[in-house]
C-alpha positions as CSV (number, residue, x, y, z in Angstrom):
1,X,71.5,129.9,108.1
2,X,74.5,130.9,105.8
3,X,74.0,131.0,101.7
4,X,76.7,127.9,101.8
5,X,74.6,125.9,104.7
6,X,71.3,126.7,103.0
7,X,72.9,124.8,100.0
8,X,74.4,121.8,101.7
9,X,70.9,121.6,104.0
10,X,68.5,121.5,100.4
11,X,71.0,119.2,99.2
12,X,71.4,116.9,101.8
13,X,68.4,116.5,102.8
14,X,66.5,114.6,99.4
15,X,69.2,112.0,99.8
16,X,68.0,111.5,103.9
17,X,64.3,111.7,102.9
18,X,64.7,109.0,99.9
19,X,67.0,106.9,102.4
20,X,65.4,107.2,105.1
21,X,61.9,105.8,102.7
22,X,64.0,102.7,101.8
23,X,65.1,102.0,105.2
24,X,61.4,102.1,106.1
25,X,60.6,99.5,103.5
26,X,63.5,97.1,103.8
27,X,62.5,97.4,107.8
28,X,58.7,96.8,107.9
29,X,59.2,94.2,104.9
30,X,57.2,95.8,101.9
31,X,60.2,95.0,99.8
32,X,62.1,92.0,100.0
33,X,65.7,90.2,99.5
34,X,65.0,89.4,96.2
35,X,63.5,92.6,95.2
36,X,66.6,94.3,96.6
37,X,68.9,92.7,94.7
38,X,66.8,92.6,91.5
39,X,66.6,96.4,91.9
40,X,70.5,96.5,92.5
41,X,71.2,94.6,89.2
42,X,68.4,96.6,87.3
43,X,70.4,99.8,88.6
44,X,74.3,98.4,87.8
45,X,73.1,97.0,84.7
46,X,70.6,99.9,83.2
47,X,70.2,102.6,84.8
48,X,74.1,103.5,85.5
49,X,75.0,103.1,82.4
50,X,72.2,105.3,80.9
51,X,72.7,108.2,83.3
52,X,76.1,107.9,81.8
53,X,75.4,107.6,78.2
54,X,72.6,110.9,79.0
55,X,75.5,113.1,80.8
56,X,78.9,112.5,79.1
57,X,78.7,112.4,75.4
58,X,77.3,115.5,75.0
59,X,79.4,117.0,77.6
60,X,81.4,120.2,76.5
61,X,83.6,120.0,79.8
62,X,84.6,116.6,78.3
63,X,85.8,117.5,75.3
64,X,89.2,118.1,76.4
65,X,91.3,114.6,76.7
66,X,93.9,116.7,79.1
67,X,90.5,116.9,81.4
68,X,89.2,113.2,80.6
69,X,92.8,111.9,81.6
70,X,93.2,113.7,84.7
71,X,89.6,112.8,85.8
72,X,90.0,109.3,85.7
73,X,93.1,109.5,86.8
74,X,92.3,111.3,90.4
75,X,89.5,108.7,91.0
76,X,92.1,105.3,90.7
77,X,94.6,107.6,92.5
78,X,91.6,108.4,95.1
79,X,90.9,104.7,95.9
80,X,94.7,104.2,95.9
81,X,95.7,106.4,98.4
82,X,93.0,105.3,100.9
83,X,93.9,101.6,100.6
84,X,97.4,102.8,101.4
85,X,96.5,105.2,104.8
86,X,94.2,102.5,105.5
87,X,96.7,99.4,105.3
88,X,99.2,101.8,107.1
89,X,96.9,102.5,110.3
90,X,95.2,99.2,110.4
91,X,98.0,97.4,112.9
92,X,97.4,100.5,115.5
93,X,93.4,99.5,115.8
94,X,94.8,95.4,116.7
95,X,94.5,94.3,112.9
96,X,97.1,92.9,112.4
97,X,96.1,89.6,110.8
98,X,95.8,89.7,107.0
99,X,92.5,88.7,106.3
100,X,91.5,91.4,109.3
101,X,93.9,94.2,107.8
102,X,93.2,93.2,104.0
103,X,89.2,93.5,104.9
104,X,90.0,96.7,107.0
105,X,91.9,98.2,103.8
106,X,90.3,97.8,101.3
107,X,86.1,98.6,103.6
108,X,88.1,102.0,105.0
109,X,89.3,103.5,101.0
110,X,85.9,102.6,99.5
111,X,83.2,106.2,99.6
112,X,79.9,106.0,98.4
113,X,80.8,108.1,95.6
114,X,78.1,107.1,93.1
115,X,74.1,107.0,94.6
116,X,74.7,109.6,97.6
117,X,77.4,111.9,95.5
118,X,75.7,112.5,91.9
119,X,72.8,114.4,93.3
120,X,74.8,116.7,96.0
121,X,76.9,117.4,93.0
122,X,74.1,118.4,90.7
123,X,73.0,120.5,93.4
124,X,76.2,122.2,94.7
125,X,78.4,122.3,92.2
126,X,75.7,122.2,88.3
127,X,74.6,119.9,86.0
128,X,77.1,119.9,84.1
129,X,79.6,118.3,86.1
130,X,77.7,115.4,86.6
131,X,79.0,114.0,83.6
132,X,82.8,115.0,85.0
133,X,81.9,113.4,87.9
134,X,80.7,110.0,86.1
135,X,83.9,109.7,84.1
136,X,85.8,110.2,87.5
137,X,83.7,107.2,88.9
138,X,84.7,105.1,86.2
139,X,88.3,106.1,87.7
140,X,87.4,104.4,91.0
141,X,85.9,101.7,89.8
142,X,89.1,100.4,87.9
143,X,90.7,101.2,91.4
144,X,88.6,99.2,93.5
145,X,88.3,96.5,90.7
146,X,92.3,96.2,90.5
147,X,94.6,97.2,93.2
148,X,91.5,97.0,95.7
149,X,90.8,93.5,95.2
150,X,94.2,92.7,95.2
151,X,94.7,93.8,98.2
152,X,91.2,92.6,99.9
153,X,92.6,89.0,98.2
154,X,95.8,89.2,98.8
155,X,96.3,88.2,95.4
156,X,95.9,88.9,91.9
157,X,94.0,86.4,89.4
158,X,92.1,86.6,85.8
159,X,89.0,87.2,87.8
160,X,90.8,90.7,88.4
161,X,90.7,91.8,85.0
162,X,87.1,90.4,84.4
163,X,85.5,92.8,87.3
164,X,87.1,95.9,85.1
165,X,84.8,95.2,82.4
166,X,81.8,95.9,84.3
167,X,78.6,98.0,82.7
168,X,80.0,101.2,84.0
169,X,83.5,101.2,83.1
170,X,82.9,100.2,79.7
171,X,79.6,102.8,79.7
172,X,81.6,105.2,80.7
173,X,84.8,104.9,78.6
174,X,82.3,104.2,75.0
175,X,80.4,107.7,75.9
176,X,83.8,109.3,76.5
177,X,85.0,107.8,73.0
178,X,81.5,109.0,71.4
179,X,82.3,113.1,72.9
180,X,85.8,113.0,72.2
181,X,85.1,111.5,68.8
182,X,82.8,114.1,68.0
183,X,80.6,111.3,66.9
184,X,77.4,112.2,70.1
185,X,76.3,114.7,67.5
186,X,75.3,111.4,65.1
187,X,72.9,110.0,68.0
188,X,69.6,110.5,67.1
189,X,67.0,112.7,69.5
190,X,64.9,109.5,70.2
191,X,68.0,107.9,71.7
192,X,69.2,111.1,74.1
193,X,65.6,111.1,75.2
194,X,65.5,107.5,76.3
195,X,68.5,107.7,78.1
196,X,67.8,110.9,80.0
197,X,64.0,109.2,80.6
198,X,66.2,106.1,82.1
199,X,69.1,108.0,83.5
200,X,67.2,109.5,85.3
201,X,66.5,106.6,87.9
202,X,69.6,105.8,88.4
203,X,69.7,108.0,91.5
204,X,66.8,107.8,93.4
205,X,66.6,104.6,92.9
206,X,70.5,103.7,94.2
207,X,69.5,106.4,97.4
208,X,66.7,103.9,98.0
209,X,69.2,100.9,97.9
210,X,71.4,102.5,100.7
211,X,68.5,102.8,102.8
212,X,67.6,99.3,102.3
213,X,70.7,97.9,103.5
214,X,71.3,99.5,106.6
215,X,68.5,97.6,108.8
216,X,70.6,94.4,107.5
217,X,73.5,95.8,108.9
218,X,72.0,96.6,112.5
219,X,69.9,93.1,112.8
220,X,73.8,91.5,111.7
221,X,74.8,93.7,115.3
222,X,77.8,95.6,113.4
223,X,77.3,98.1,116.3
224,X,78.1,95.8,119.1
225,X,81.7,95.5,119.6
226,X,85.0,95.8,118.1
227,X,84.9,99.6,119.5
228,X,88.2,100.3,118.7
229,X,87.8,99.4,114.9
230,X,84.6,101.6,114.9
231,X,86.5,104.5,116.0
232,X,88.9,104.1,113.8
233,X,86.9,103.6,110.5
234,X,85.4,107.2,111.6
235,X,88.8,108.6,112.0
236,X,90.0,107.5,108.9
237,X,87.7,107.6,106.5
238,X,85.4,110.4,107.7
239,X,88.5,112.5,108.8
240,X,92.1,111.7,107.4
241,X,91.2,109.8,104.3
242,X,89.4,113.2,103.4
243,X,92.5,115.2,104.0
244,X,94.9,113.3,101.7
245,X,92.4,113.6,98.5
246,X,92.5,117.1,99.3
247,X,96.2,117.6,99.5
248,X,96.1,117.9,95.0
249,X,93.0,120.4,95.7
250,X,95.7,122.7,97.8
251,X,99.1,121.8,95.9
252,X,97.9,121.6,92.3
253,X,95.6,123.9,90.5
254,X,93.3,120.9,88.9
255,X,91.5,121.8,85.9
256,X,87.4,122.6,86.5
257,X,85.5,121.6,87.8
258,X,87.3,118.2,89.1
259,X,89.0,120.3,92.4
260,X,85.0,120.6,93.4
261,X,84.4,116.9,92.5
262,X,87.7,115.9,94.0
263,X,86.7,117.7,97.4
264,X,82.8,116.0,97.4
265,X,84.1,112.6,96.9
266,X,86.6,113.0,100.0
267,X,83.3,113.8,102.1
268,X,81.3,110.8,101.4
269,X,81.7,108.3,103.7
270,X,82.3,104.7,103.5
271,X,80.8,102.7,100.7
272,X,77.8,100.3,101.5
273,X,78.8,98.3,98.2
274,X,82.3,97.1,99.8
275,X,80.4,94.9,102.4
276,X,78.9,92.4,99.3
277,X,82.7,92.6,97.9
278,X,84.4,91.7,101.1
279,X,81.7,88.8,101.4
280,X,81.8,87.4,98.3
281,X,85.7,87.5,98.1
282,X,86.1,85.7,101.6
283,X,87.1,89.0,103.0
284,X,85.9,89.3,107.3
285,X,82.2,90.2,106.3
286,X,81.4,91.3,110.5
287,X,84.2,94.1,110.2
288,X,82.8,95.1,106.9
289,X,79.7,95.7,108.2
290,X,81.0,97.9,111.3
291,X,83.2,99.5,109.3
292,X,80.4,100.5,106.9
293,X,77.9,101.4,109.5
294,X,79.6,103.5,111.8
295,X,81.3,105.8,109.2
296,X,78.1,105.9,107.8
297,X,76.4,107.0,110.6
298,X,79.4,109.2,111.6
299,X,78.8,111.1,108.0
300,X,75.5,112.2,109.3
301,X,77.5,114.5,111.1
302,X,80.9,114.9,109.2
303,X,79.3,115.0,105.5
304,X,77.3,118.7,106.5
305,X,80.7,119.9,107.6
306,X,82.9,118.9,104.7
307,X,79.9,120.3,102.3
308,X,79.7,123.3,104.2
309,X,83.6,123.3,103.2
310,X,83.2,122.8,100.1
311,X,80.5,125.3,99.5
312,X,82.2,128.3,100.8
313,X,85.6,127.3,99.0
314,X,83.3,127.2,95.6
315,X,82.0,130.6,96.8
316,X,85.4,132.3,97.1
317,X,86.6,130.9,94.0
């Protein structure tokens, strides 16, 4: 085994073990629908937001506003580029129907760049761009909040701009305030420590959540059927999506380390989150599910290759 595959193997495999223990609950029933969701809103509403305000305030790569601007900028753009490959390929799989093609869209651009991409970047690229990589989160979440659910709606509405203001786009925008500000250096030691202490679960504990909800999506029978649209939310989002976030890696020398983050968010598969989204916003909830299962499944493969990329590429740079 390579230097680079020894890397992507110790990183990647945490994230399987911890998912793979959350599966195992959700499946033989030690934990529950209501625990499950209370753990979701503890992690959205809590621990999110204190990972962020632990990583970015005091975050020297951060300092720069040329850096903050372009890394919240590549994560809308990221979201918005899928949505438009996605919309674009959607009538050569059969959907052409708009509630098909909008769910389709919108299922195929969302990545699970949060629970599953925070730890492999801690790993493979440092510490220190965790907090680069939070602020380029906050990037995507205005993208999937805005010109996502527009286009999973077909609409736009006041309810659009409500979803921006969620715990960590606000999180995420105050701690940027607080580094660029200069003013971190005013929090006191007692108030770093309880947000690293808190922080700190964010991860494992959003790992766990993705394990949770995949025997949900097999007893729903996302695998049976609609072959074709399976295929195709492999191709796409585990293959060509990938490719066009790269293209600004190749073309444009992006300022560090957001090339790296750029490059580990265009492995990660398709986003468990988008199926509760599609659901909730009357979006084709059986196509959400296979769309979010098989490229899931799909990155069990692809995700070791596009690491293994990525780790080499860091190595010669």
């Amino acid at each position: 085994m390579t230097g680079s595959s020894a890397s992507v193997f110790n990183a990647v495999m945490p994230v399987l073990a911890i998912a793979g223990a959350g599966f195992a609950l959700r499946k033989w029933n030690i934990v529950g629908t209501e625990t499950q969701t209370g753990l979701m809103r503890i992690a959205l509403w809590l621990f999110l937001p204190c990972l962020v305000l632990d990583r970015v305030p005091h975050n020297a790569a951060l300092a720069s506003g040329f850096l903050a601007a372009w890394t919240l900028g590549a994560g809308f753009l990221s979201i918005a580029a899928g949505l438009v490959v996605a919309w674009m390929a959607a009538p050569l799989l059969g959907l052409r129907h708009g509630v098909e093609r909008r769910t389709f869209a919108y299922c195929a651009s969302i990545y699970n760049y949060g629970y599953v991409a925070i730890p492999l970047c801690q790993v493979l690229i440092g510490a220190e761009a965790v907090g680069v990589m939070l602020l380029f989160n906050a990037g995507v979440e205005l993208g999937i909040w805005s010109v996502g659910l527009m286009v999973l709606t077909g609409r736009f509405s006041k309810e659009t701009w409500r979803r921006l203001a969620n715990p960590m786009t606000v999180g995420s925008l105050f701690a940027l305030g607080l580094n660029v500000s200069g003013t971190s250096s005013l929090m006191p030691e007692w108030s770093r420590a309880l947000f690293a202490m808190l922080g700190a679960c964010a991860i494992p504990v959003g790992i766990l959540m993705v394990g949770m909800a995949m025997p949900v999506l097999l007893r729903e029978g996302a695998w049976r059927g609609g072959w074709r649209v399976a295929l195709g939310a492999c191709v796409l989002r585990n293959g060509v999506i990938p490719l066009v976030m790269l293209a600004p890696v190749a073309w444009v020398a992006l300022p560090s380390p957001l090339g790296a983050i750029l490059a580990l968010q265009a492995a990660m598969p398709a986003g468990i989150f988008s199926i509760v989204v599609a659901q909730h916003f009357g979006g084709d909830s059986r196509l959400a599910l296979r769309v979010a299962l098989w490229s899931s499944l799909c990155g069990v493969v692809s995700l070791p290759l596009w690491l293994d990329l990525l780790a080499r590429w860091m190595s010669a740079h």
